[in-house]
DRENTORKOL-3810 file (N, C-alpha, C; in nm, 4 decimals):
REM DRENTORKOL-3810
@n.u->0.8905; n.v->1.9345; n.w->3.0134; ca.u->0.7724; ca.v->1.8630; ca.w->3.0606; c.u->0.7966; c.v->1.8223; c.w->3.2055
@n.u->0.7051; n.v->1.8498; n.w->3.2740; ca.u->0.7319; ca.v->1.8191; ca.w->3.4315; c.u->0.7000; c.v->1.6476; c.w->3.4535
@n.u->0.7734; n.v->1.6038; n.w->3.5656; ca.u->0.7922; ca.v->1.4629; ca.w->3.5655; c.u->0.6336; c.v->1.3926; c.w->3.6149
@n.u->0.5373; n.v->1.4915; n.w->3.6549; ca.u->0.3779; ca.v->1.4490; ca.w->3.6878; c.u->0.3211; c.v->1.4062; c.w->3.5525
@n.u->0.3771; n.v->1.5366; n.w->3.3934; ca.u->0.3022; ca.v->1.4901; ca.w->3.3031; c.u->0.3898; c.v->1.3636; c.w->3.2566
@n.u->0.5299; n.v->1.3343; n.w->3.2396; ca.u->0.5595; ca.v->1.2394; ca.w->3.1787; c.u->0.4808; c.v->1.0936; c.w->3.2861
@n.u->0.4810; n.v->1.1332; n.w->3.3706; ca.u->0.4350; ca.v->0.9850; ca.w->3.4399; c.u->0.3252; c.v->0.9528; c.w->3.3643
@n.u->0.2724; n.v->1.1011; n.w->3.3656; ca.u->0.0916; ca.v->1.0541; ca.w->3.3101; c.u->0.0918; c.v->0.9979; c.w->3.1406
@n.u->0.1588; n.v->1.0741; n.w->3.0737; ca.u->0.2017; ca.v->1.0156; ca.w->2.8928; c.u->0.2544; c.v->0.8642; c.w->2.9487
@n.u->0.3612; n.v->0.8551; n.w->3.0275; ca.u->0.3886; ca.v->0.7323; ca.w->3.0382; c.u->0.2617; c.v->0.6021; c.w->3.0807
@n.u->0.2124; n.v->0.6572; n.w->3.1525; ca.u->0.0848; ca.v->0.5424; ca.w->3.1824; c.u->0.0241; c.v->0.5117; c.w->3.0844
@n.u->-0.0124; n.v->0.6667; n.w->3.0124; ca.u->-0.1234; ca.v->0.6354; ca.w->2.9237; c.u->-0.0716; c.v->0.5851; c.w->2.7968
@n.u->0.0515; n.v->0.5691; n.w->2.7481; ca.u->0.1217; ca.v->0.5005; ca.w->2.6261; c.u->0.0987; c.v->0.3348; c.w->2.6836
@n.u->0.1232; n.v->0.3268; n.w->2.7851; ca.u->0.1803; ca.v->0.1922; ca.w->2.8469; c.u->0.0065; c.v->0.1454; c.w->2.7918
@n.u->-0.0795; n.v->0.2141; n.w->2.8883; ca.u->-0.2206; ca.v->0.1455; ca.w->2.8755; c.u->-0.2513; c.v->0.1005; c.w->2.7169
@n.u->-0.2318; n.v->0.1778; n.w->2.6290; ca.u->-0.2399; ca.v->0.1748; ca.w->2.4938; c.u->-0.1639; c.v->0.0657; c.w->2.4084
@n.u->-0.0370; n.v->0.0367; n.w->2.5211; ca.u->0.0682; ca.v->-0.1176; ca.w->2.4321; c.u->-0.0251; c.v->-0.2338; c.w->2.4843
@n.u->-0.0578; n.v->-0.1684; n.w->2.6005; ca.u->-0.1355; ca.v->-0.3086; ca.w->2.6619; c.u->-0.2671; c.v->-0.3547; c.w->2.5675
@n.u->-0.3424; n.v->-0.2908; n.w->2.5436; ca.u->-0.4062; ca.v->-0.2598; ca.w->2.4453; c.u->-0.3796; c.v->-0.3478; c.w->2.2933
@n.u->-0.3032; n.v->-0.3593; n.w->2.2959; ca.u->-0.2096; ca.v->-0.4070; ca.w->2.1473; c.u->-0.2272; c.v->-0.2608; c.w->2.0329
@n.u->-0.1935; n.v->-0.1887; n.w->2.0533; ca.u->-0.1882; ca.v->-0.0555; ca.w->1.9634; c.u->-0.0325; c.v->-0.0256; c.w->2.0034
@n.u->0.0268; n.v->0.0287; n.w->1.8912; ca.u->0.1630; ca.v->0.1122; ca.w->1.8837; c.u->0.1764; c.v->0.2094; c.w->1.8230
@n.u->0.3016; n.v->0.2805; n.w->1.8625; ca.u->0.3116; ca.v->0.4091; ca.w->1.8429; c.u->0.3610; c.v->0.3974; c.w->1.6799
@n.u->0.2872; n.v->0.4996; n.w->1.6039; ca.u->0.4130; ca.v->0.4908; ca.w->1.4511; c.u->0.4174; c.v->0.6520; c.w->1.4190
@n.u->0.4488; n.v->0.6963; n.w->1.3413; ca.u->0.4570; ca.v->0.7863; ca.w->1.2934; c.u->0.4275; c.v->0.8637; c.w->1.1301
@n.u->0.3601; n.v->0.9169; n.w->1.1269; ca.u->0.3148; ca.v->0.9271; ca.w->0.9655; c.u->0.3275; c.v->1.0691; c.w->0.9248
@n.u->0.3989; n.v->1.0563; n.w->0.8038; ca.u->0.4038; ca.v->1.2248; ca.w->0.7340; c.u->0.3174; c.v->1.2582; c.w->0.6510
@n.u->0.2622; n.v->1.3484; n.w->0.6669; ca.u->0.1727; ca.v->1.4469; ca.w->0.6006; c.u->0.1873; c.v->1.5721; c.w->0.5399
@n.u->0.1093; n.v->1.6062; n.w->0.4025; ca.u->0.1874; ca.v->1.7203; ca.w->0.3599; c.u->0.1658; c.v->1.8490; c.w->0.4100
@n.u->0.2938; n.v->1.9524; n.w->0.4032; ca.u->0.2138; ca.v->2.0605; ca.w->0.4952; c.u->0.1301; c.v->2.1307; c.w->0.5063
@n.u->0.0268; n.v->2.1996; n.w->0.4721; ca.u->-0.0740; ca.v->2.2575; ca.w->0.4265; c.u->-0.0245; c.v->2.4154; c.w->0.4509
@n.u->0.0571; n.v->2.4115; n.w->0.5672; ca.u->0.1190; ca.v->2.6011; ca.w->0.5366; c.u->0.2081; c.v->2.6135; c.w->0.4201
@n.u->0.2570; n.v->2.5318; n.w->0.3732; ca.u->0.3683; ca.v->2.5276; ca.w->0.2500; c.u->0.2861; c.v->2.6148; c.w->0.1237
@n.u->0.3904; n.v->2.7061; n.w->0.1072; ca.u->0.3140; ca.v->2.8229; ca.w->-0.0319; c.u->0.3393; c.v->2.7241; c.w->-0.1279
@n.u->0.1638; n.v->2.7383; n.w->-0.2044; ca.u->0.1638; ca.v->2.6500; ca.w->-0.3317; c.u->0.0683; c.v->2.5537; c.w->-0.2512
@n.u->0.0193; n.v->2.5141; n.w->-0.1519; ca.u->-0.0377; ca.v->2.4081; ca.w->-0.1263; c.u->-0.1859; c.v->2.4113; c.w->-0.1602
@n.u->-0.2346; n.v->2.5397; n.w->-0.1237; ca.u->-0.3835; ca.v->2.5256; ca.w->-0.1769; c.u->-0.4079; c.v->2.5501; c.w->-0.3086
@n.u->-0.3234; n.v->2.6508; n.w->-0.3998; ca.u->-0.3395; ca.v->2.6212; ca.w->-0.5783; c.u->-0.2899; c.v->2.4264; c.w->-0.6069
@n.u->-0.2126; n.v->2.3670; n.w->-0.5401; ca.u->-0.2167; ca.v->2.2491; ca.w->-0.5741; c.u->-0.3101; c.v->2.1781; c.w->-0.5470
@n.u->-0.3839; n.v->2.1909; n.w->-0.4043; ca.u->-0.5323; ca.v->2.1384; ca.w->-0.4082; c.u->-0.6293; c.v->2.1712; c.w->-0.5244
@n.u->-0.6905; n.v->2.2569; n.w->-0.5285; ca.u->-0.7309; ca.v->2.3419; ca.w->-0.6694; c.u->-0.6705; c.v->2.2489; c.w->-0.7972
@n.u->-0.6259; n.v->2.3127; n.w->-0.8697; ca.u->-0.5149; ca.v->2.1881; ca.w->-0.9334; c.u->-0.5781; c.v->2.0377; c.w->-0.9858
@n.u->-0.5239; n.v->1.9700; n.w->-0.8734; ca.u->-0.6300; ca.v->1.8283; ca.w->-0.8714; c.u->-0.7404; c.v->1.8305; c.w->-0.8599
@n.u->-0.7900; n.v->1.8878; n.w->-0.7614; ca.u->-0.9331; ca.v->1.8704; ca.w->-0.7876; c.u->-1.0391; c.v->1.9261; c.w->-0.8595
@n.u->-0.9965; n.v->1.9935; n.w->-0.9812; ca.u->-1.0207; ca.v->2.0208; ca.w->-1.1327; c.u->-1.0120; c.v->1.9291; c.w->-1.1983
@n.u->-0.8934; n.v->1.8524; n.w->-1.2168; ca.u->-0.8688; ca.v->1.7510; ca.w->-1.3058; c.u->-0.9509; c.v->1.6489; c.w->-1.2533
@n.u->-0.9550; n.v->1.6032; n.w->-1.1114; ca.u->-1.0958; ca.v->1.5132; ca.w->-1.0818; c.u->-1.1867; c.v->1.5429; c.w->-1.0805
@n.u->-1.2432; n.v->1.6643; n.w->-1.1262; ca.u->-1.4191; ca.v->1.7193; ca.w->-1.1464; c.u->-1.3581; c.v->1.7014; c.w->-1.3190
@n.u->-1.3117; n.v->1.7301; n.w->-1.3850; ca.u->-1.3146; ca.v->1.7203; ca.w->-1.5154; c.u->-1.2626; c.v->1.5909; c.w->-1.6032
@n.u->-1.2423; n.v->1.4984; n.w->-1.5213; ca.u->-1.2046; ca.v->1.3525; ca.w->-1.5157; c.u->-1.3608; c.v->1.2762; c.w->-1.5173
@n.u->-1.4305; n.v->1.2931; n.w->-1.3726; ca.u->-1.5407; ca.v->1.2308; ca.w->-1.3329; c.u->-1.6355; c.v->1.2587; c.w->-1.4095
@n.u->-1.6460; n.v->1.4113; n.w->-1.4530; ca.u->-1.7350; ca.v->1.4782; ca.w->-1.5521; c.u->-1.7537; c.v->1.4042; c.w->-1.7132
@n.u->-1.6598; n.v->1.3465; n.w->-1.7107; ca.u->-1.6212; ca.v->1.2755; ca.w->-1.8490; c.u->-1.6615; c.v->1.1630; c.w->-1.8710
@n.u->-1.7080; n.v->1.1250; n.w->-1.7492; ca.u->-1.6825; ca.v->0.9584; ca.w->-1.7371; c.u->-1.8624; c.v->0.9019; c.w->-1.7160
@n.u->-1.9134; n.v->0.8858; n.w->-1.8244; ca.u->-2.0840; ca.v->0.8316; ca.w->-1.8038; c.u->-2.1139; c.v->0.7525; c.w->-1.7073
@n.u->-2.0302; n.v->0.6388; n.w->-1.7050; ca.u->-2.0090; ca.v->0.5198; ca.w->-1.6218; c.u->-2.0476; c.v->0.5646; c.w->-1.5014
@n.u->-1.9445; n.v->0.6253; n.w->-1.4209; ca.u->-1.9099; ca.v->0.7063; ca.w->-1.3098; c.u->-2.0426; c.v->0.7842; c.w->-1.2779
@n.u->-2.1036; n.v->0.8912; n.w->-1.3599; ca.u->-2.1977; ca.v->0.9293; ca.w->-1.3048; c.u->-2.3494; c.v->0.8607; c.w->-1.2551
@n.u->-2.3242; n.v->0.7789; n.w->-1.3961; ca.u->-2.4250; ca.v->0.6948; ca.w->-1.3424; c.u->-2.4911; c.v->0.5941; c.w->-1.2142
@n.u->-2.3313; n.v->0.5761; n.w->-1.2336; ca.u->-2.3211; ca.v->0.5007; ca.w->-1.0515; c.u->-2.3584; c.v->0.6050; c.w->-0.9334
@n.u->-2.3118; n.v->0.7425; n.w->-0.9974; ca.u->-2.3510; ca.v->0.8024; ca.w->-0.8466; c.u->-2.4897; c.v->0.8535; c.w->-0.8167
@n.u->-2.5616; n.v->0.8663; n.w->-0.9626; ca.u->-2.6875; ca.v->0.9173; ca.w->-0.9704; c.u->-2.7882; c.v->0.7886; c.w->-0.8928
@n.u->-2.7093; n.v->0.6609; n.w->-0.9236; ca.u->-2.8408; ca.v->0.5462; ca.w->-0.8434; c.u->-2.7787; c.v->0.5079; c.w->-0.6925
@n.u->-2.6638; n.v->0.5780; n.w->-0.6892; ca.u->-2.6492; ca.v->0.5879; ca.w->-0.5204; c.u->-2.6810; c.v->0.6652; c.w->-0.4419
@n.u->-2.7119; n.v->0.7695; n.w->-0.5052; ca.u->-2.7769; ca.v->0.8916; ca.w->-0.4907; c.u->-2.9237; c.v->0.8313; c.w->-0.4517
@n.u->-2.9902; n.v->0.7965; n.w->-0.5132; ca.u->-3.1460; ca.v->0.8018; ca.w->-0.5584; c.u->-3.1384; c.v->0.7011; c.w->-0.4263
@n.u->-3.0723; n.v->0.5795; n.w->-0.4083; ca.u->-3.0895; ca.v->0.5090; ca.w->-0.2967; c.u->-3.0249; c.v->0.5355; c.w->-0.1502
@n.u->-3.0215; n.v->0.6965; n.w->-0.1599; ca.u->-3.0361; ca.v->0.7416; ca.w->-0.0183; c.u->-3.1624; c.v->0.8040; c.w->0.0346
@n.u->-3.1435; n.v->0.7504; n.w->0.1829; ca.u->-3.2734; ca.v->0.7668; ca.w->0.2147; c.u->-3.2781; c.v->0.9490; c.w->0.2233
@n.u->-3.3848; n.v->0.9513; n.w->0.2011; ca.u->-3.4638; ca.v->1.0928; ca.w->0.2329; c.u->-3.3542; c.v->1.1899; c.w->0.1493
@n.u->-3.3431; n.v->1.1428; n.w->0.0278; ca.u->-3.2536; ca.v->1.1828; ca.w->-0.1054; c.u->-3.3426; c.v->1.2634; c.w->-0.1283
@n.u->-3.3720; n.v->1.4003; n.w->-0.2004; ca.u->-3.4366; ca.v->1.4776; ca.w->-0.3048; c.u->-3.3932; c.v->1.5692; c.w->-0.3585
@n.u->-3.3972; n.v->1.5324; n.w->-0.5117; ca.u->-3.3264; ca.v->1.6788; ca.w->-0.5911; c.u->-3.3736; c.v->1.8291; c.w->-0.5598
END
């Protein structure tokens, strides 16, 4: 990295502490990892066939549904 861009990352981190924001770091899973999209798939079967099950649940979404605007089946 040439010392023009670190000045510039450097300002612009600095502006950002000033700010009251900090730097953290967060892991996420990989999505190139083989197996990742049959594991998406996967769950989100068991939560369509979970939610599907559940009267309660739909019901709530059918009158949140209905109380959006410019909603139509």
């Amino acid at each position: 990295m040439s010392s023009s861009v670190t000045r510039r990352v450097s300002k612009h981190r600095a502006g950002l502490r000033a700010a009251g924001m900090r730097p953290i770091q967060i892991w996420v899973p990989d999505t190139r990892r083989p197996g990742f999209a049959e594991e998406c798939r996967r769950q989100s079967a068991l939560t369509a066939e979970s939610d599907a099950a559940d009267k309660d649940l739909q019901d709530f979404m059918e009158a949140a549904l209905a109380k959006m605007e410019g909603w139509t089946e």
